[in-house]
N, C-alpha and C positions, 0 to 999 in steps of 0.2 A: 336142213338149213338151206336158204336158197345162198345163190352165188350170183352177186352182184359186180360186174364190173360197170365204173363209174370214171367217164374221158372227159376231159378239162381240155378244151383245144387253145387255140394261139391267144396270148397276152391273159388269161386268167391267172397265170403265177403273180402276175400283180397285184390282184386281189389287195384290198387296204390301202395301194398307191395310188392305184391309179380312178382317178372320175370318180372319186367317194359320192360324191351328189346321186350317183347315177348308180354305181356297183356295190354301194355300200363301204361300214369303217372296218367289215372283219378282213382278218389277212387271210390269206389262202390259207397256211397252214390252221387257221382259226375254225374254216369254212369245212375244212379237209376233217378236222378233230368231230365235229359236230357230225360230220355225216356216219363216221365210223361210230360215235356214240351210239348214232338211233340204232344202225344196223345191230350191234351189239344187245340192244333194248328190243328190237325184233326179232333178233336171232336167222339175222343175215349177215353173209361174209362176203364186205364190200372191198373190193382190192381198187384203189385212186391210182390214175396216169394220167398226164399231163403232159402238152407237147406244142409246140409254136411250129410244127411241121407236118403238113399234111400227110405224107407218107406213111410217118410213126404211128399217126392215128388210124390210119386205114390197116395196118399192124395189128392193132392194140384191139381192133375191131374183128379182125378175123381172128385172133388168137382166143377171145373170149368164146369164139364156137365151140372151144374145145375143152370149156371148162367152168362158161357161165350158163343162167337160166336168163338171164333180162342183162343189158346195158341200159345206163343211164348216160347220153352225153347232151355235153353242152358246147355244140363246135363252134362257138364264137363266128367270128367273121366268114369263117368257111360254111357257114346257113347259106349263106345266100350266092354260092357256085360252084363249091363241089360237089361234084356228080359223082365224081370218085366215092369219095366220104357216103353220098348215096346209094351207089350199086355196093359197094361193100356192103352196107344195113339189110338190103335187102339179100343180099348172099349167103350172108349166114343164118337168116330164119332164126332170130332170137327178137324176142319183146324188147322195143326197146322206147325209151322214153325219152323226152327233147328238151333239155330245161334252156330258158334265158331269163341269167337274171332282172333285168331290167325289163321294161316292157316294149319289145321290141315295134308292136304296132302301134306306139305310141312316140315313136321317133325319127329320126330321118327316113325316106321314100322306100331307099335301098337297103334298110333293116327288118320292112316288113315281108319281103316273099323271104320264102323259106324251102331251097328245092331237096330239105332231109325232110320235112312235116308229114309229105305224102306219102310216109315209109315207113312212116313208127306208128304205133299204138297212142300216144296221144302228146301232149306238148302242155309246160307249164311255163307261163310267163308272165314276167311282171313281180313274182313275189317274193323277190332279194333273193338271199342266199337260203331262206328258208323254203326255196322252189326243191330245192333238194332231197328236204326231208319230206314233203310232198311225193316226191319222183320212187322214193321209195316206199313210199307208202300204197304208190299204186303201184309198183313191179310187184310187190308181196301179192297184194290183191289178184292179179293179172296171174302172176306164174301161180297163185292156189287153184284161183278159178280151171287153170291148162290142165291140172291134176289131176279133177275130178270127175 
């Protein structure tokens, strides 16, 4: 079974409230049910955290060295200037994958640099909430290919 941990950084517990235009109508906990579905359908154990603080997520990132095969995050706003957020990723030497749901180079100037991009194994964006079931379809991929 792989082991997936999957980080929701600042303002995605709004998920369904906030910018539906943009982030789509599911609720977090909607977004959250559906990723643990697939993992279950793949026979991956995906453990969700969530945090509107940088800290916690840099946390949440070095704690999975000791317990996951890939992270999946999606650091919201913190894309485009935590460094932190960045030397963490690369610290722990795990696969990790970048989701934004919306399409970030297709919006404001300061949504498209990305200073986590350059540290992960690949980036999915633009395809809603279902960027996620994507994210893990390619950590499966990723941590089989590591195995072999």
């Amino acid at each position: 079974m792989i082991k997936v941990s999957l980080i929701h950084g600042p303002n995605l517990n709004l998920l369904g409230l906030r910018e539906t235009n943009v982030y789509g109508p599911l609720s977090f906990d909607e977004v959250n049910r559906k990723i643990k579905q697939r993992g279950q359908e793949t026979d991956m154990d995906v453990r969700i955290f969530q945090s509107n603080h940088e800290g916690e997520i840099i946390d949440a990132i070095q704690d999975a060295r000791e317990w996951a095969d890939a992270i999946i995050i999606n650091p919201g706003a913190l894309t485009h200037y935590s460094y932190a957020i960045r030397d963490a990723i690369t610290a722990v030497r795990l696969p990790v994958i970048e989701v934004h749901i919306s399409n970030v180079h297709a919006r404001e100037e300061f949504r498209r640099q990305s200073v986590i991009s350059p540290v992960v194994v690949g980036q999915i964006v633009g395809m809603g909430s279902y960027g996620y079931l994507l994210a893990l379809d390619a950590v499966k991929q990723v941590v089989e290919q590591s195995h072999r």
